[in-house]
C-alpha positions as CSV (number, residue, x, y, z in Angstrom):
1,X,-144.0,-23.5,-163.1
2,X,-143.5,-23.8,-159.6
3,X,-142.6,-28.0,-159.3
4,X,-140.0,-26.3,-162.0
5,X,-138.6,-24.0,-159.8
6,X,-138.4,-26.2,-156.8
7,X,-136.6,-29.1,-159.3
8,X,-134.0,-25.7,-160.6
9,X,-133.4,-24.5,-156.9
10,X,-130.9,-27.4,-155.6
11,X,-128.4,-26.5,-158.7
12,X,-128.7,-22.7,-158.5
13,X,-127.9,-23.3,-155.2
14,X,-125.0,-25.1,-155.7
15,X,-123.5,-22.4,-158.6
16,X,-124.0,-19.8,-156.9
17,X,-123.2,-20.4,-153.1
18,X,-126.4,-20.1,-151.6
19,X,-126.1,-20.4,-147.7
20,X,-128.2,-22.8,-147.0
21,X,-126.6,-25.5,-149.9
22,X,-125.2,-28.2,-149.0
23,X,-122.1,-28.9,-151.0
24,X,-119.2,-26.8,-150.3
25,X,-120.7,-25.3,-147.0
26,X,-118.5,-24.0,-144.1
27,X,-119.5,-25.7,-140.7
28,X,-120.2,-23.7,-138.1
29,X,-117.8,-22.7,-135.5
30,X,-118.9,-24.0,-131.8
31,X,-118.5,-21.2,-128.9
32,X,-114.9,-22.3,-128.3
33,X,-113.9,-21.2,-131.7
34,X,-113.1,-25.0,-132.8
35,X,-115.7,-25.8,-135.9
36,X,-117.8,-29.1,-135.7
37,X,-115.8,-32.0,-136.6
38,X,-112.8,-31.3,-135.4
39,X,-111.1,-34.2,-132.7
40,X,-109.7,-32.7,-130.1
41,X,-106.0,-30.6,-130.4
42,X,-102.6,-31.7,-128.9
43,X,-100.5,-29.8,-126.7
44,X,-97.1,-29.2,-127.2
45,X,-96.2,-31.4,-124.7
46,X,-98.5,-34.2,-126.0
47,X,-96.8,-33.4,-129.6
48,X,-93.5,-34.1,-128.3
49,X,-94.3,-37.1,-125.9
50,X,-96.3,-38.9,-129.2
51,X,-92.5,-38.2,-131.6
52,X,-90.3,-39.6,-129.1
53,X,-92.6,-42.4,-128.3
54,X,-92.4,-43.3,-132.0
55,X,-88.7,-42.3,-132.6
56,X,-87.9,-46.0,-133.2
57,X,-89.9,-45.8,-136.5
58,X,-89.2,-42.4,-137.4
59,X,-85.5,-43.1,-137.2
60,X,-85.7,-46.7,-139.7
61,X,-88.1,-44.4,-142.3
62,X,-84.9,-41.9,-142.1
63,X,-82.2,-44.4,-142.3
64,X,-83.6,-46.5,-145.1
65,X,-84.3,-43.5,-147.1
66,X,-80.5,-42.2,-146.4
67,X,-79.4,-46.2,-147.0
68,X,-81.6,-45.9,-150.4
69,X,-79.7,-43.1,-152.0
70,X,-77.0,-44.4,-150.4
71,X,-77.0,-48.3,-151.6
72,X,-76.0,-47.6,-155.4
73,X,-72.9,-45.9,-154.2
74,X,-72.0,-48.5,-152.2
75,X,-72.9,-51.5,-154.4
76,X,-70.6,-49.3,-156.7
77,X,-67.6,-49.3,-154.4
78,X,-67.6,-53.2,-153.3
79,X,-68.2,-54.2,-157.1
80,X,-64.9,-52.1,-158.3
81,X,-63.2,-53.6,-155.1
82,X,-63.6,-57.3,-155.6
83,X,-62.4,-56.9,-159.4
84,X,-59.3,-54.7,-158.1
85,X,-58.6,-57.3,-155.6
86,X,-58.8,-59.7,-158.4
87,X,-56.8,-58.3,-160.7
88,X,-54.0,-57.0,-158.2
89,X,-53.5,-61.3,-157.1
90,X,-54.2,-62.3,-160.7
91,X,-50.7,-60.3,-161.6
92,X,-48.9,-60.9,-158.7
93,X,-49.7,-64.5,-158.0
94,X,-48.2,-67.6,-160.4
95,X,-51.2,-68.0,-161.7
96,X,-51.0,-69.9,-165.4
97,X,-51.2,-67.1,-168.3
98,X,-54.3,-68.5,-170.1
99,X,-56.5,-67.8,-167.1
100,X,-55.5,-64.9,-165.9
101,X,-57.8,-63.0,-167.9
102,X,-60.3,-65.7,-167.5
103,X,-60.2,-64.6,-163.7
104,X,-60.7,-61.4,-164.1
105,X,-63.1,-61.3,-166.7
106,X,-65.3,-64.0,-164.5
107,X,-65.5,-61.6,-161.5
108,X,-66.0,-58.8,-163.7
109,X,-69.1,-60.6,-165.1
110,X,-70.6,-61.7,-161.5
111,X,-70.2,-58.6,-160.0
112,X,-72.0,-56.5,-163.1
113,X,-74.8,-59.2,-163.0
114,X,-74.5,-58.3,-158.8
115,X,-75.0,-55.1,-158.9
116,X,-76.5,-54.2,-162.0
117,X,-79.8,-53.9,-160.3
118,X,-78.9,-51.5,-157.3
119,X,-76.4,-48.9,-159.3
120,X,-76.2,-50.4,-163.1
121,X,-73.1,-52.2,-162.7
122,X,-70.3,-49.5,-163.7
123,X,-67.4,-50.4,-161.7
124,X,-65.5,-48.2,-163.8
125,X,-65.2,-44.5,-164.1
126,X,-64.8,-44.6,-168.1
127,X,-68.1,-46.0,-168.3
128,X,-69.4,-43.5,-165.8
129,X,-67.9,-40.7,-167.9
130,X,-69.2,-42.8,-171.2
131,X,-72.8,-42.2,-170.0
132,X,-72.3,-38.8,-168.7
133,X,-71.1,-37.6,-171.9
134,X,-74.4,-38.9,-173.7
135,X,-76.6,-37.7,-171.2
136,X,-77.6,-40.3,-169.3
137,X,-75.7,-39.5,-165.9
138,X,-75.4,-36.0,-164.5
139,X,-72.1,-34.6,-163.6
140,X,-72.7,-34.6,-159.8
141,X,-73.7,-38.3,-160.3
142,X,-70.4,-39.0,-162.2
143,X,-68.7,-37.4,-159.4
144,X,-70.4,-39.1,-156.8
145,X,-69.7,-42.5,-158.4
146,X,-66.1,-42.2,-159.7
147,X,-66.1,-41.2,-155.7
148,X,-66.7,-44.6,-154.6
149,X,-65.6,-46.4,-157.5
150,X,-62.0,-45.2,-156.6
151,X,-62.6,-45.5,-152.6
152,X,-63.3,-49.2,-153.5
153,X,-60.3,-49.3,-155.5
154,X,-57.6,-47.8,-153.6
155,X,-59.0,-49.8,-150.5
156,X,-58.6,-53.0,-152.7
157,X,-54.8,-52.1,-153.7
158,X,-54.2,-52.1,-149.9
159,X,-55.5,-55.2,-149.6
160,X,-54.1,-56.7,-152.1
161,X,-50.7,-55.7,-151.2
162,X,-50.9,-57.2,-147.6
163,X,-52.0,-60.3,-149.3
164,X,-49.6,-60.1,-152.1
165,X,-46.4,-58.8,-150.1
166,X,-43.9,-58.6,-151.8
167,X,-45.4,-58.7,-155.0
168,X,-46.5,-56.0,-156.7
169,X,-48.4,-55.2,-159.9
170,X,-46.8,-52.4,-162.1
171,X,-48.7,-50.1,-164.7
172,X,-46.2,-49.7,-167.5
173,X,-45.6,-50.6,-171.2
174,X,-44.6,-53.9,-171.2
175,X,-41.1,-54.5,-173.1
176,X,-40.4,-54.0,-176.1
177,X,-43.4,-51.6,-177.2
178,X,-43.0,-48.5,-176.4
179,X,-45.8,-46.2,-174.7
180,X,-47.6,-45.2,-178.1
181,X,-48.4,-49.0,-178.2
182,X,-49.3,-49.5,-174.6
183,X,-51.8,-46.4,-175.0
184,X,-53.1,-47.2,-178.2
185,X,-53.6,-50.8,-176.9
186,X,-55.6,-49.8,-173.7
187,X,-57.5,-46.8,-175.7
188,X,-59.0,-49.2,-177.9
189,X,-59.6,-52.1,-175.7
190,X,-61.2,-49.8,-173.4
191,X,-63.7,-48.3,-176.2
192,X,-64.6,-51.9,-176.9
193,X,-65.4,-52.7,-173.4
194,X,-67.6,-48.9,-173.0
195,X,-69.2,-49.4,-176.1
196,X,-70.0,-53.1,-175.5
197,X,-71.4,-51.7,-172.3
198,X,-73.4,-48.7,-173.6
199,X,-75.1,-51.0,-176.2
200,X,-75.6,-54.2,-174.0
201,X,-77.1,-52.7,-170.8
202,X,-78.2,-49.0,-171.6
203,X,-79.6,-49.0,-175.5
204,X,-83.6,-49.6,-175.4
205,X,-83.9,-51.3,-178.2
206,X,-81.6,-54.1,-177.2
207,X,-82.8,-54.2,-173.4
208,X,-83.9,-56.1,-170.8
209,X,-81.8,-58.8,-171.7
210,X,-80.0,-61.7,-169.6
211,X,-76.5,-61.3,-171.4
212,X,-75.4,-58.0,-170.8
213,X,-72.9,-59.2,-168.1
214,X,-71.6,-62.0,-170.2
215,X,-70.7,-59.7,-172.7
216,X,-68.9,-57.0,-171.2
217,X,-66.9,-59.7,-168.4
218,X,-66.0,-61.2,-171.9
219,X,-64.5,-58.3,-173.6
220,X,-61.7,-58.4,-170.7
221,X,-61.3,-61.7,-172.0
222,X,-60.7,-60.5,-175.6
223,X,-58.4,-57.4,-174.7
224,X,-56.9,-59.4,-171.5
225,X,-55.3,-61.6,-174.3
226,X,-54.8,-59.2,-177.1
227,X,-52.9,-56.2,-175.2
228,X,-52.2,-58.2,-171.9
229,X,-48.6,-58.4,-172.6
230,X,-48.5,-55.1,-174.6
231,X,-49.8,-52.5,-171.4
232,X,-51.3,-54.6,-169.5
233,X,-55.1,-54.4,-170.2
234,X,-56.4,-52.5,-167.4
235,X,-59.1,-51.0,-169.5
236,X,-60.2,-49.0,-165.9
237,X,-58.6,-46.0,-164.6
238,X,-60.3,-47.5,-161.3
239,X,-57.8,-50.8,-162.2
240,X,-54.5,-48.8,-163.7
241,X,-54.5,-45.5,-161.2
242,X,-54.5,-47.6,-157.6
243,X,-52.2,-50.2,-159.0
244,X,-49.9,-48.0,-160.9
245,X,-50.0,-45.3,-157.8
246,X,-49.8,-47.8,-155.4
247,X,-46.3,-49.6,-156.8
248,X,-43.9,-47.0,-156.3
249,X,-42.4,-47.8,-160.0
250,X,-42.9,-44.8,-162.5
251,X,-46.4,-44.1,-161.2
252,X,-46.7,-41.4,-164.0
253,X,-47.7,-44.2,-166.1
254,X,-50.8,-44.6,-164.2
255,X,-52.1,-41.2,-165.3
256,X,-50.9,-42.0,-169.1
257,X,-53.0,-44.7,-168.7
258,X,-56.4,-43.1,-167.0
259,X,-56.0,-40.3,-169.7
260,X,-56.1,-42.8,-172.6
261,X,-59.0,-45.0,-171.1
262,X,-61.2,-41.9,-170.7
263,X,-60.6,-41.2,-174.4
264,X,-61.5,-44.7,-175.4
265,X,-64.4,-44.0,-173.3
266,X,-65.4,-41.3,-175.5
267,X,-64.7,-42.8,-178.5
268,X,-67.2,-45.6,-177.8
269,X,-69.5,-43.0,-177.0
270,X,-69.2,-41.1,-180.3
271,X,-69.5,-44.9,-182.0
272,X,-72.7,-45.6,-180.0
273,X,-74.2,-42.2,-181.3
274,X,-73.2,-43.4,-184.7
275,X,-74.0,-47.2,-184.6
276,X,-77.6,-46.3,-182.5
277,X,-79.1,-43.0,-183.9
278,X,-82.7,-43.9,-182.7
279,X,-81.5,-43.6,-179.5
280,X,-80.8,-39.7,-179.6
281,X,-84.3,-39.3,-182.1
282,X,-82.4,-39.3,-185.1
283,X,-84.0,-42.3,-187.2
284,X,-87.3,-43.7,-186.5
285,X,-87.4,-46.6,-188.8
286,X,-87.6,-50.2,-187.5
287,X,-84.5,-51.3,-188.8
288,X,-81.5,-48.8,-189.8
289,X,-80.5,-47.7,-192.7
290,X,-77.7,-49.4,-194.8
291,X,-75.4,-47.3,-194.2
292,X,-75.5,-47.5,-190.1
293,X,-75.5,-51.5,-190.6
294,X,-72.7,-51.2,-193.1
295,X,-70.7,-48.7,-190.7
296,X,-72.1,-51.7,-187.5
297,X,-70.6,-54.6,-190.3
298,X,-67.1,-52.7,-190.7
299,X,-66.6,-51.9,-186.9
300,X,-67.1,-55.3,-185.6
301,X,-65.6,-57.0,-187.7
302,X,-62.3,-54.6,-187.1
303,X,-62.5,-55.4,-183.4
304,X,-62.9,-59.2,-184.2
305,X,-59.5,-59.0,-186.7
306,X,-57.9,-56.6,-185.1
307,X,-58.1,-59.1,-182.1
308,X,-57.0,-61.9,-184.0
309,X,-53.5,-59.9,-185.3
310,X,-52.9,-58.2,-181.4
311,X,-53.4,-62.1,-180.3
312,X,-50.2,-63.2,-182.7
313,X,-48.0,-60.4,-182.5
314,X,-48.2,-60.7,-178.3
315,X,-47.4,-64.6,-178.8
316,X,-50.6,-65.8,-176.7
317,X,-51.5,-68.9,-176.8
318,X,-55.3,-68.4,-176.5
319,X,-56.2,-66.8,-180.1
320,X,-59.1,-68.6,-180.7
321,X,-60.4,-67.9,-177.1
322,X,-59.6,-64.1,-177.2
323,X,-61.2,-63.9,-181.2
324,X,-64.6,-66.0,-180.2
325,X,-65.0,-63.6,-177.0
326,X,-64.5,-60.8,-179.4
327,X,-66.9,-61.8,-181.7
328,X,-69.5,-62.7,-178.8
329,X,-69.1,-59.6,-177.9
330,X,-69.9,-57.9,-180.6
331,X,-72.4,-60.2,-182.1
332,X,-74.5,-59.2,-178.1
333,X,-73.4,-55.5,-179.1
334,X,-74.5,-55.2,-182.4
335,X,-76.6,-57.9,-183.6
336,X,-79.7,-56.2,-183.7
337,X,-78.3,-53.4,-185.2
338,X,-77.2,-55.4,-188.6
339,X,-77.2,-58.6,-187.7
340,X,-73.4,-59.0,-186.5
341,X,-72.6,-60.8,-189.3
342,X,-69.1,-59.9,-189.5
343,X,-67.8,-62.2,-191.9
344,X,-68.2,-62.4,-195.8
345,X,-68.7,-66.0,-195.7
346,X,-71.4,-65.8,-193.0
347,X,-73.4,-63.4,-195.1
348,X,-72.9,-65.8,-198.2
349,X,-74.9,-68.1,-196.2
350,X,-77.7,-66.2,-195.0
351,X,-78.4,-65.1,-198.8
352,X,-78.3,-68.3,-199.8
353,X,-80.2,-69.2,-197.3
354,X,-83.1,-67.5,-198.9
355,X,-86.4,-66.1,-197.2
356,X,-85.6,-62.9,-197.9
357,X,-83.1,-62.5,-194.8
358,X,-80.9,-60.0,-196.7
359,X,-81.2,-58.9,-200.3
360,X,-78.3,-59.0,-202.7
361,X,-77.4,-55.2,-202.8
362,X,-77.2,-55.7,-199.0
363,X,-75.1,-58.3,-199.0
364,X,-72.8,-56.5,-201.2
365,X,-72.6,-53.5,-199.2
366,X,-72.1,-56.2,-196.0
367,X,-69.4,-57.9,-197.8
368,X,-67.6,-54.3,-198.5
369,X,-67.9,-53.2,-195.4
370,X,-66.8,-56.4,-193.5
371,X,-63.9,-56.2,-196.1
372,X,-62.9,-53.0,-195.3
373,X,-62.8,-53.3,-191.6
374,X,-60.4,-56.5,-191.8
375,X,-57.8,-54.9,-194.3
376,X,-57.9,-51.5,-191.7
377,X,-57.8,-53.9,-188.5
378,X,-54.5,-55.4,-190.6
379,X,-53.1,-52.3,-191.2
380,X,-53.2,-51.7,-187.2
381,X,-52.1,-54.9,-186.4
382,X,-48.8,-55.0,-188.7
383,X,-47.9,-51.6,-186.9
384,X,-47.8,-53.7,-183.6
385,X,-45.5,-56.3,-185.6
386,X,-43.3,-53.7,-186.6
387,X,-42.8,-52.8,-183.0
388,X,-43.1,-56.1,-181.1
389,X,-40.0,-58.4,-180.6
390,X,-40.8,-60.4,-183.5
391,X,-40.9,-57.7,-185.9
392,X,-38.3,-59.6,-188.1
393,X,-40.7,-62.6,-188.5
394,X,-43.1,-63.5,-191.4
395,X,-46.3,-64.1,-190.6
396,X,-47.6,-65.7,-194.0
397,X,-50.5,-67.8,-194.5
398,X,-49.3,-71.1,-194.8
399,X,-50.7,-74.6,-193.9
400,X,-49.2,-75.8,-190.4
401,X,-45.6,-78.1,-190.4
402,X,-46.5,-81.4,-191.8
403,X,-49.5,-80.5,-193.7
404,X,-50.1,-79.6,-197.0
405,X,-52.7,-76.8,-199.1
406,X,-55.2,-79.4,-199.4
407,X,-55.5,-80.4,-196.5
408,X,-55.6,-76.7,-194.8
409,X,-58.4,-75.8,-197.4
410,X,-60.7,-78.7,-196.4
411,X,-60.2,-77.8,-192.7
412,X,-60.9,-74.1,-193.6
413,X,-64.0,-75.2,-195.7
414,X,-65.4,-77.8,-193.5
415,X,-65.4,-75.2,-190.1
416,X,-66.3,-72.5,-192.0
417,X,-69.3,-74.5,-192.9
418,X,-70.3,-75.1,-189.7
419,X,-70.1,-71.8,-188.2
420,X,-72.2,-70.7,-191.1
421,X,-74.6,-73.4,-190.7
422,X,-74.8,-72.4,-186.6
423,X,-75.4,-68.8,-187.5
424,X,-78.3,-69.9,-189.7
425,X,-79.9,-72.3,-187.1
426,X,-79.7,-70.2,-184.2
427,X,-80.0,-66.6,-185.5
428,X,-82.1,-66.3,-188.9
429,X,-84.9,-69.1,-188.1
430,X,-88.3,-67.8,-187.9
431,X,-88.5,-68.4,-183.8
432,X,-85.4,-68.2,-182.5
433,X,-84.8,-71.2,-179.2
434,X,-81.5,-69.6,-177.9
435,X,-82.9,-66.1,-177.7
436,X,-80.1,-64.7,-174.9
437,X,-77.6,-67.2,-175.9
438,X,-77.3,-66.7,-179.7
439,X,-73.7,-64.7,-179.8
440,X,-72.6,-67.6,-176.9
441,X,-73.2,-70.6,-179.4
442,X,-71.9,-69.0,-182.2
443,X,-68.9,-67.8,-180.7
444,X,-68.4,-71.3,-179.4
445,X,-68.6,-72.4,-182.8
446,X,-65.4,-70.4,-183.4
447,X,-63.8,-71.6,-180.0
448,X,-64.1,-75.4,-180.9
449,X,-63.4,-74.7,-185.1
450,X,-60.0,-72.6,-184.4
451,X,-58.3,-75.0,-182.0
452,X,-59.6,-78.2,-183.8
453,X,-57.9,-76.8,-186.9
454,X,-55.3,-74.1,-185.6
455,X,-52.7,-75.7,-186.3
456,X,-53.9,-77.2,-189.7
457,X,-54.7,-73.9,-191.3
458,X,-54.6,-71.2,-189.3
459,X,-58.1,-71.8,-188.1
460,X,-59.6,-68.3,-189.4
461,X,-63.0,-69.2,-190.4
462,X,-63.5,-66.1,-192.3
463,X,-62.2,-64.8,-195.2
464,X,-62.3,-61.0,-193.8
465,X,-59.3,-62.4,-190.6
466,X,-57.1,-64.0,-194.0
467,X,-57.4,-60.7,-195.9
468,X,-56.3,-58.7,-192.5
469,X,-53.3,-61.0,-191.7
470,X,-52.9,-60.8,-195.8
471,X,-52.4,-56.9,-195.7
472,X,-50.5,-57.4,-192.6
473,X,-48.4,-59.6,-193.8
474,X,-47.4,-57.0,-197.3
475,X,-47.2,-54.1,-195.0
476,X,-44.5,-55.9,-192.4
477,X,-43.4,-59.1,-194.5
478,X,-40.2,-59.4,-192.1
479,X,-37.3,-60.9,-193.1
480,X,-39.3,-64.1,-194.4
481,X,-40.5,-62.2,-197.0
482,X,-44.4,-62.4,-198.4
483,X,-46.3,-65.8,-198.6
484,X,-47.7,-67.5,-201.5
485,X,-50.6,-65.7,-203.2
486,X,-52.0,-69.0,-203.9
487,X,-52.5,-70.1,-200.0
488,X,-54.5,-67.1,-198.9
489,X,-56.5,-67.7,-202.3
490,X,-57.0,-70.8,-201.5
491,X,-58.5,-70.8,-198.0
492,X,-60.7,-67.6,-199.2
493,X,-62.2,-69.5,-201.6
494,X,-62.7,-72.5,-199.4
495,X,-64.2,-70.1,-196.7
496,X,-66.6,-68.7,-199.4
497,X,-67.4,-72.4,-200.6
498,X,-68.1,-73.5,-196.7
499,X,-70.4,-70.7,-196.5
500,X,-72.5,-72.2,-199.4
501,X,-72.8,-75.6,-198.2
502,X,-73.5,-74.6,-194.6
503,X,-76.7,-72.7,-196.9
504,X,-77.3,-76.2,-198.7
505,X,-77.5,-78.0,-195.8
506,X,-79.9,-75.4,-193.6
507,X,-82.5,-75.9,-196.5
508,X,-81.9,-79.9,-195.9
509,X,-82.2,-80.0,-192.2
510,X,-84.8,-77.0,-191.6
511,X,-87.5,-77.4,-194.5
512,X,-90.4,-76.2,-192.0
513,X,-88.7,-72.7,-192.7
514,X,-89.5,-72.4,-196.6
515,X,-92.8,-74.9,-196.4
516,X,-94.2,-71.9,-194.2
517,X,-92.7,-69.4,-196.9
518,X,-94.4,-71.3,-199.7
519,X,-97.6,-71.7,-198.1
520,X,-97.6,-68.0,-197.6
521,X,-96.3,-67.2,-201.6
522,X,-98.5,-66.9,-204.6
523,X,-97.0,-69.7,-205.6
524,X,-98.7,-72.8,-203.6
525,X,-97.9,-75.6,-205.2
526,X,-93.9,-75.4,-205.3
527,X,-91.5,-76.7,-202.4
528,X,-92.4,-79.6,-200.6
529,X,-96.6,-80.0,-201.5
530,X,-95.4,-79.7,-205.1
531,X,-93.2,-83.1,-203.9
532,X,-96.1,-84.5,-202.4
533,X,-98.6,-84.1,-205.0
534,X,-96.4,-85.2,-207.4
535,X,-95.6,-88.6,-205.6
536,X,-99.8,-89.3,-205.3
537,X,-100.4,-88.8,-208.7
538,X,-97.3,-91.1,-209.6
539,X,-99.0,-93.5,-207.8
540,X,-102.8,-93.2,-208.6
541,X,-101.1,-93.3,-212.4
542,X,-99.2,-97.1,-211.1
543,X,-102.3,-98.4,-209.6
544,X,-104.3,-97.7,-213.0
545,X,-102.1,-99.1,-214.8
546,X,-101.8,-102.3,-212.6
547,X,-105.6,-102.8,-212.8
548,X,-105.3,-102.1,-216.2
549,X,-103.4,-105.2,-217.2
């Protein structure tokens, strides 16, 4: 009993605070009232000497915390002043038409990709307000970067105008639309370019990524071209309120323009709550619903159409360029979403592709959906025909002077066969090779099929852009009257054929796609060991024979 309450005493000890334990004990306090332990105390004098002795380090430890907080702001400021700069010599300056969006949509692109790390990349105060409306920014922090966004701005009009003297850019509707054009033109452009933004470079499930800058540079490419010569395509109240302040010339256009860019910012922001519910903890399946990919289908291929119709009523030469950048865009935006098909034709392929891809009842609601969003994107675009200087023209689908039907269907069928046999390769194969550059190649497809046979057929490559400029066309059919039922019958059905051989050739050239399937079915034998076993019994069957005789 007593080794027992010797081995007990330590813990009791230690529970209950004995005096003499060990853990938790108080040292005792020497005469001079300083406990044992203690190193010796500074005077006030010494506490002094020892802070301005190391006032060199305390001073870099308060400057690069103050430079910290500080370094978004100011990454902010230069970003939105080198693309104000840009865009103020762009306009001013001789330089050729086609490249003037090029230009800007360039610096755009390396200045996100700049400072995308340091403050996100904004350089725009309708994407700032974009992502305060959903949350994601406070209001003090929208205020303190629509601060510097515009400091950066205004300081780049300045510039721009010593440069530039005596040219100056003007914010106004461009002749003959009126301002409901001009507005409606940068209010949509603008939603585009926010949404693009919110879905490339802030939705989880589609970041990190390494294309986030190419595809929002790229959608002042599309709207550069599409509503360039109807208000301009600022697209940036940080762009349109220097510049239109700054030229002296009916600066009240400037705040018609910064009111209609904030509401395109949130519009895009009520699409990205749509299009991206598991981003607010609405929908926790791995893929969405039908109806989100439906709503995803319908939206981008409106922006892709209604791009194509803006591109012809503005008489720009780069409608091919503006469309593929459009369609890149949205592809980046929305790809993961539905798969950014956006074109009837496209999704023809994939389910003939097989592998289980998409099923048929999806396809059908794709194929609606894409549908619907070209004949709306037509309605818009023949309201912009009724009001642009060639409201009296006809714009029918026709084969090109010198060429006949025949020869217009072929090019439509042959280019829409490729573009369905890129989307295949690049976006549907088991492991993808061209993970970051998939809506790159396959707008590039669209680039190179347009122009090669733009002035063939029309170069529309999808039957979703003939039925938008169809509808536009019977809305506004000018003075030229509708055009023949038969050609936009004829290249939808060679659209829809190209789609099917583009399917027919993927199963030639990529037969380690369904080998893998069949290997993997209940079905073992079939596909390409089927072949194979076949051919050696053919054979072991020849040789018998031969020994035979």
């Amino acid at each position: 009993m007593a080794s027992a309450q010797s081995a007990e005493a330590p813990e009791r000890a230690l529970l209950e605070g004995q005096a003499d334990a060990a853990y938790g004990s108080t040292p005792a306090a020497d005469g001079q009232g300083r406990q044992a332990g203690d190193g010796p105390r500074l005077s006030p004098e010494e506490v002094l000497n020892e802070v301005m002795r190391n006032a060199d380090e305390y001073m870099k430890i308060i400057l690069n915390a103050f430079l910290k907080g500080l370094a978004p702001l100011f990454a902010e400021g230069l970003g939105t002043f080198a693309l104000v700069f840009t865009v103020g010599c762009v306009v001013t300056s001789p330089t050729p038409s086609p490249w003037s969006a090029t230009s800007i949509a360039s610096v755009l692109m390396v200045m996100i990709y700049a400072t995308g790390p340091i403050s996100g990349g904004h350089l725009n105060p309708a994407v700032t307000f974009a992502m305060t409306l959903l949350g994601k920014k406070s209001f003090g922090g929208m205020v303190a970067y629509w601060l510097f966004q515009f400091m950066g701005a205004f300081t780049a009009a300045a510039v721009y105008k010593i440069v530039c003297a005596p040219h100056l850019a003007v914010v106004a509707p461009v002749p003959p639309f009126n301002a409901g054009y001009a507005a409606g033109g940068e209010l949509l452009y603008t939603a585009m370019l926010v949404f693009v933004v919110l879905c490339c470079a802030v939705a989880k499930k589609n970041t990190p990524n390494q294309f986030y800058g190419l595809a929002i540079g790229f959608v002042v490419l599309a709207g550069g071209h599409a509503v360039g010569r109807i208000s301009g395509a600022a697209l940036n109240p940080a762009v349109s309120l220097p510049l239109g302040l700054g030229s002296g010339k009916d600066p009240h256009w400037a705040l018609v323009w910064f009111a209609a860019e904030l509401a395109g910012a949130a519009l895009a922001a009520g699409a990205y709550r749509v299009l991206r519910p598991e981003e607010f903890g609405k929908s926790t399946a791995d893929r969405p619903d039908l109806k989100t990919c439906c709503l995803a289908e319908a939206f981008g291929t409106f922006m892709l159409v209604v791009t194509v119709g803006l591109n012809i009523v503005s008489g720009s030469r780069a409608t091919a360029y503006s469309a593929a950048a459009a369609l890149m865009c949205m592809i980046y935006s929305l790809g993961n979403v539905s798969g950014a098909h956006f074109n009837p034709a496209v999704t023809l392929a994939v389910l003939a592709g097989g592998r289980e891809r998409i099923s048929r009842r999806d396809a059908a609601g794709y194929i609606t959906a894409q549908i619907v969003g070209g004949l709306l994107a037509g309605c818009v675009y023949a309201a912009y025909h009724m009001g642009s200087a060639v409201a009296d023209k006809s714009i029918k689908l026709v084969p090109g002077r010198g060429f006949d039907l025949a020869q217009a269907s072929i090019a439509e069928l042959i280019t829409t066969m490729f573009l369905g046999y890129v989307v295949l390769c690049i976006a549907t194969v088991r492991e993808p090779y061209a993970k970051d550059l998939f809506g790159l190649v396959i707008a590039s497809t669209v680039t190179g099929g347009s122009f090669a046979v733009g002035s063939i057929s029309g170069g529309e490559l999808n039957p979703s852009v003939v039925l938008g400029l169809m509808i536009g066309n019977v809305v506004n059919p000018g003075k030229g009257g509708m055009g023949p039922v038969g050609s936009w019958v004829a290249l939808l059905v060679s659209e829809l054929f190209g789609g099917l051989l583009a399917a027919g050739l993927f199963r030639m050239t990529h037969r380690s796609e369904f080998v893998e399937v069949e290997k993997d079915g209940d079905d073992k034998g079939d596909g390409v060991k089927g072949l194979e076993k076949g051919t050696v019994e053919a054979d072991v069957e020849a040789a018998e024979e031969a020994a035979s005789s």
